[in-house]
C-alpha positions in Angstrom: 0.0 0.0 0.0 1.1 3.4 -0.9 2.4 5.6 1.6 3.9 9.7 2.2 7.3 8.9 2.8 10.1 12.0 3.2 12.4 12.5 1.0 15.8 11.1 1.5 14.5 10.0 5.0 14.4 13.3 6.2 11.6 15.2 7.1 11.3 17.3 3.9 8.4 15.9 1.9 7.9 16.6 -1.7 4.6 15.7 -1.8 1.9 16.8 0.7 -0.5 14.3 -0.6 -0.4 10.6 -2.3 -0.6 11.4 -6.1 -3.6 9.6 -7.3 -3.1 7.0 -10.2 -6.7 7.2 -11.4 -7.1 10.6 -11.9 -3.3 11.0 -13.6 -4.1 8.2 -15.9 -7.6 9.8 -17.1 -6.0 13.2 -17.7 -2.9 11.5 -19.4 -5.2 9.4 -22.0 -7.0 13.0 -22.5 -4.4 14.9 -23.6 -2.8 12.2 -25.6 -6.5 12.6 -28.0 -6.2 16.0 -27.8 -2.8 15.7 -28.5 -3.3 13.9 -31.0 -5.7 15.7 -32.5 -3.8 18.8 -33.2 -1.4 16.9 -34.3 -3.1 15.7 -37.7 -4.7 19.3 -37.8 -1.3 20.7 -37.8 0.4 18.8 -40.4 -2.9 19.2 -42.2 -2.6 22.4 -42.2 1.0 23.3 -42.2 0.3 26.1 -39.8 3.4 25.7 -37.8 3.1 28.5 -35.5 0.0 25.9 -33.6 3.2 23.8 -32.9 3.9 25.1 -29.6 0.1 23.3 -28.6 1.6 19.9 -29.7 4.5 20.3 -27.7 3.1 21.5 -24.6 0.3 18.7 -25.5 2.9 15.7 -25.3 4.5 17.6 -22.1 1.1 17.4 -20.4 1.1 13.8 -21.6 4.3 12.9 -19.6 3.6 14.8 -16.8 0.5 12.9 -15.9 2.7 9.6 -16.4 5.3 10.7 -14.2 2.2 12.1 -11.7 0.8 8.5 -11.8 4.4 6.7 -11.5 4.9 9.1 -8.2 2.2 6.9 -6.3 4.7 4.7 -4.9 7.2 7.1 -5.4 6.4 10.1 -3.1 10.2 9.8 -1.8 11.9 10.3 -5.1 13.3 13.2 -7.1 12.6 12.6 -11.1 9.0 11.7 -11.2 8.1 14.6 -8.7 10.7 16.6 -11.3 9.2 15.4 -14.4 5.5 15.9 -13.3 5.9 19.6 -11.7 8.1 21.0 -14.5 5.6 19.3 -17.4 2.5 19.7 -16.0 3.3 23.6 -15.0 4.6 25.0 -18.0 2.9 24.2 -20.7 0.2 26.7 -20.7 3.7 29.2 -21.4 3.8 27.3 -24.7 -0.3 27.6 -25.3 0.1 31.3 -24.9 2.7 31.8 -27.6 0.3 30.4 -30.4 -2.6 32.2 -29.3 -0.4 35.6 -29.1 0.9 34.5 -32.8 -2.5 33.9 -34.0 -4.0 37.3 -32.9 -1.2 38.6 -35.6 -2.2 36.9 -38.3 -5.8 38.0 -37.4 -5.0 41.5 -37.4 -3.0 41.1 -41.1 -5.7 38.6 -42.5 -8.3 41.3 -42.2 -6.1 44.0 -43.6 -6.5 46.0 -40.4 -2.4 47.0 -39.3 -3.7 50.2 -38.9 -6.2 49.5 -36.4 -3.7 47.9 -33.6 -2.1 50.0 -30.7 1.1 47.8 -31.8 2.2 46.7 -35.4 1.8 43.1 -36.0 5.2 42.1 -36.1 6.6 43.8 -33.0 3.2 43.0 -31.6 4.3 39.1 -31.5 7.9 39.8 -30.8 6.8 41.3 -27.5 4.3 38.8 -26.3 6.4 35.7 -27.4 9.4 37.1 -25.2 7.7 37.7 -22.3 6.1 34.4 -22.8 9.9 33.1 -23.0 10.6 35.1 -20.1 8.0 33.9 -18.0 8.8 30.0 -18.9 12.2 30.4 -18.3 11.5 31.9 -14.9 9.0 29.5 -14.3 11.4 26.4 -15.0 14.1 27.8 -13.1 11.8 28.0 -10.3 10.5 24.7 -10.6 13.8 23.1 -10.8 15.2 25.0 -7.6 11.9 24.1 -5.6 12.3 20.4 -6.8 15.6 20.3 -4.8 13.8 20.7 -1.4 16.3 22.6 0.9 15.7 25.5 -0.9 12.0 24.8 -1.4 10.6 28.6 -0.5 12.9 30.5 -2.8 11.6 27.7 -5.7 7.9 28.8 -5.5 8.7 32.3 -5.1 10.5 32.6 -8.4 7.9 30.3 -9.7 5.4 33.1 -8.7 7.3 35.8 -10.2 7.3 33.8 -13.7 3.5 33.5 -13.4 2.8 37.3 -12.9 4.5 38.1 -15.5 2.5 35.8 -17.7 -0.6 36.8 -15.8 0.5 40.7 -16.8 1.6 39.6 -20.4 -2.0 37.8 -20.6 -3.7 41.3 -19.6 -2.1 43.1 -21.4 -3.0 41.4 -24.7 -6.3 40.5 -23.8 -6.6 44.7 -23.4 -4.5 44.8 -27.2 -6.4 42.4 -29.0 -10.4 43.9 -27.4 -9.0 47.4 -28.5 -8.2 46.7 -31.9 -11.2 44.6 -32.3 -13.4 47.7 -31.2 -11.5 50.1 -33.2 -11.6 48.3 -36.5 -14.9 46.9 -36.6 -15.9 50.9 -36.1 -14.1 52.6 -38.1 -13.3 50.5 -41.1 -15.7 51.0 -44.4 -14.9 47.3 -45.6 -14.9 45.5 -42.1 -17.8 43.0 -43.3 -16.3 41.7 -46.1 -14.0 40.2 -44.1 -17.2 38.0 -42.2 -17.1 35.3 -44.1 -13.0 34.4 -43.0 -14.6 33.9 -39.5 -12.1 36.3 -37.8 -14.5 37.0 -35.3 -15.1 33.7 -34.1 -11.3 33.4 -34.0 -11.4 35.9 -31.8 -13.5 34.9 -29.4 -11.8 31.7 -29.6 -8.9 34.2 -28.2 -10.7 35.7 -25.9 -12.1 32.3 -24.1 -8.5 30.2 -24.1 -6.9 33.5 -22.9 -9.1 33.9 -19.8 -9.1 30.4 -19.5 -4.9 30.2 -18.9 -5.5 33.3 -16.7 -7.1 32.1 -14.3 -5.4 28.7 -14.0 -2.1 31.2 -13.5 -4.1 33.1 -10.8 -4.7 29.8 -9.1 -1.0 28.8 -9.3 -0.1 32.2 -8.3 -2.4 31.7 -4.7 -1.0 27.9 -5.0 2.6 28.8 -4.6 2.1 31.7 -2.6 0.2 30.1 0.2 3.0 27.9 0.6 3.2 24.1 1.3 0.9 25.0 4.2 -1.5 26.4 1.9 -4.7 24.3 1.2 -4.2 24.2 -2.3 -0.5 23.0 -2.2 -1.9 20.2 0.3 -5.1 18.9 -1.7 -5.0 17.1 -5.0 -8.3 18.5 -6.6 -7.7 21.5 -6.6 -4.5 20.9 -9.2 -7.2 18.8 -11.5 -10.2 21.3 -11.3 -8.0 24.7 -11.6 -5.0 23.4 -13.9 -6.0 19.9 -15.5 -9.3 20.6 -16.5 -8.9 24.2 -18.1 -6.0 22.9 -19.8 -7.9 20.2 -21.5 -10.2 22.3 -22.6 -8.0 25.3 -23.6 -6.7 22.1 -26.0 -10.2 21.2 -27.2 -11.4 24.7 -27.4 -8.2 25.5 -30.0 -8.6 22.2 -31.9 -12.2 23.4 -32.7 -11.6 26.8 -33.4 -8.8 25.8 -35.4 -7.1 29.3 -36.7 -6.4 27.7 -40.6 -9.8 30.3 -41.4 -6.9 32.9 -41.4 -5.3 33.2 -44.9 -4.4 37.2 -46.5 -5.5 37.1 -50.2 -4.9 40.2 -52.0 -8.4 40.3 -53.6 -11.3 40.6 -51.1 -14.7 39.2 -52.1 -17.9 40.7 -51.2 -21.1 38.5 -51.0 -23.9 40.8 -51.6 -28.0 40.4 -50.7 -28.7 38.0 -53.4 -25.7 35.9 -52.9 -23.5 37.4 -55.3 -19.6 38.1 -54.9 -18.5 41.3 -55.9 -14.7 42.6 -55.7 -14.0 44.9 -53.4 -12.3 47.1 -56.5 -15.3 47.4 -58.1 -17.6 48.9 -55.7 -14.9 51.4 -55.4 -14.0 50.2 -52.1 -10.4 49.5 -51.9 -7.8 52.2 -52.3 -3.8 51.6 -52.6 -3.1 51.5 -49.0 -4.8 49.0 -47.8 -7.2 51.2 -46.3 -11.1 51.1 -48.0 -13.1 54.1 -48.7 -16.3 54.7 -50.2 -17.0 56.4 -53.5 -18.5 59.3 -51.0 -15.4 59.0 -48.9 -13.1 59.6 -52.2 -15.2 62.0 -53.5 -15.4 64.4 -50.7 -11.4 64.2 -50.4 -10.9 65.1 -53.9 -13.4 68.2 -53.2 
């Protein structure tokens, strides 16, 4: 029968709790579907930017394993290792594609013009504080892992996940804002409707505040400390991190970004189902930008 034993004999214990196999197994065949699943859709696709979800997919995969191999383990080092580091930071991975697809969003739509930051620099930025944070986040992990020094380990490991919490914000405040501005004030917005940009953005919208607030709970997790509740009961890790994971996974998969593709010639479907180019309803101008006949006519006055 299992039991908690201390590590090395001593009296530091990694885990606060038996690890149940049950529940590690369930989640493990989970994310190996999911997993899975964007696999096929990525080489499908070719749309290697969604590889950081397969990645962080077969990460979650492992560290489930390694969870479930710690049952009879709770005194040693590389399944509690393996399990921590793989189950923690792959949401860090998650965010980089969703903060790469919100670029290709904004130039899909023809709409550069309309974000607070260009598109290019706009991923730049996000991706290397999402570096930032998993690097942070690993280093904290594998000091905490080490036990003696325990306390400093979870409070780097909180330091990683505010920035990503403050990085998540942030882009959650970029992406709303150039969502509101372009769908006001540009002429040609609905011709774009039929891409299903909107519903990509939603898509952004729900996975992004999904991996917030499984960092807020990480963030209260480590801080509390390993005589926090959360630190000291299972569930918590399977209904605040495992769950909105998976589902973060599915949600993606489903709202697959490959809708996303620039084309130099827009088409308009009209009342009666006809498609009309932009060009000739006098729509498009050489800028990217789109006016109106009015709108051109009342500059050239």
């Amino acid at each position: 029968m299992a039991e908690l034993k201390p590590y090395k004999g001593g009296t530091y214990y990694l885990w606060l709790y038996i690890p149940s196999i049950p529940a590690a197994v369930i989640f493990a065949i989970l994310f190996a579907v999911i997993t899975g699943g964007h696999c096929y859709r990525l080489f499908r696709t070719k749309l290697w930017f969604c590889l950081p979800f397969v990645v962080g997919g077969i990460m979650e995969v492992i560290g489930y394993c390694a969870r479930a191999a710690a049952h009879d383990q709770t005194d040693q080092l590389t399944p509690f290792i393996i399990q921590n580091m793989l189950i923690l930071l792959p949401p860090v991975l998650f965010a980089a594609s969703i903060y790469m697809v919100l670029g290709r969003i904004i130039r899909a739509v023809q709409g550069e013009s309309y974000s607070l930051i260009r598109p290019g620099i706009l991923t730049k930025v996000f991706v290397a504080g999402d570096v930032a944070s998993f690097c942070i986040q690993g280093g904290g992990g594998g000091i905490m892992a080490k036990g003696s020094n325990a306390d400093l380990g979870e409070k780097i490991i909180v330091g990683g996940l505010l920035v990503q919490i403050i990085m998540f914000g942030l882009f959650i405040v970029t992406a709303a804002l150039f969502q509101r501005r372009y769908q006001k004030y540009k002429v040609a917005a609905p011709a774009f409707d039929a891409m299903g940009w909107k519903a990509s953005m939603h898509m952004l919208y729900g996975v992004s505040a999904l991996i917030m607030i499984r960092s807020i709970f990480r963030v209260v997790e480590f801080a509390a400390g390993q005589d926090g509740y959360l630190l000291k009961n299972e569930w918590t890790v399977y209904v605040f991190d495992s769950v909105l994971m998976f589902i973060v996974m599915v949600v993606f998969f489903w709202w697959y970004p490959d809708n996303l593709k620039q084309t130099q010639e827009v088409q308009w479907e009209s009342a009666n189902g006809t498609e009309v180019n932009l060009a000739e309803r006098g729509l498009k101008s050489s800028e990217g930008r789109f006016e109106t006949p009015n709108d051109s006519a009342s500059v050239s006055k």
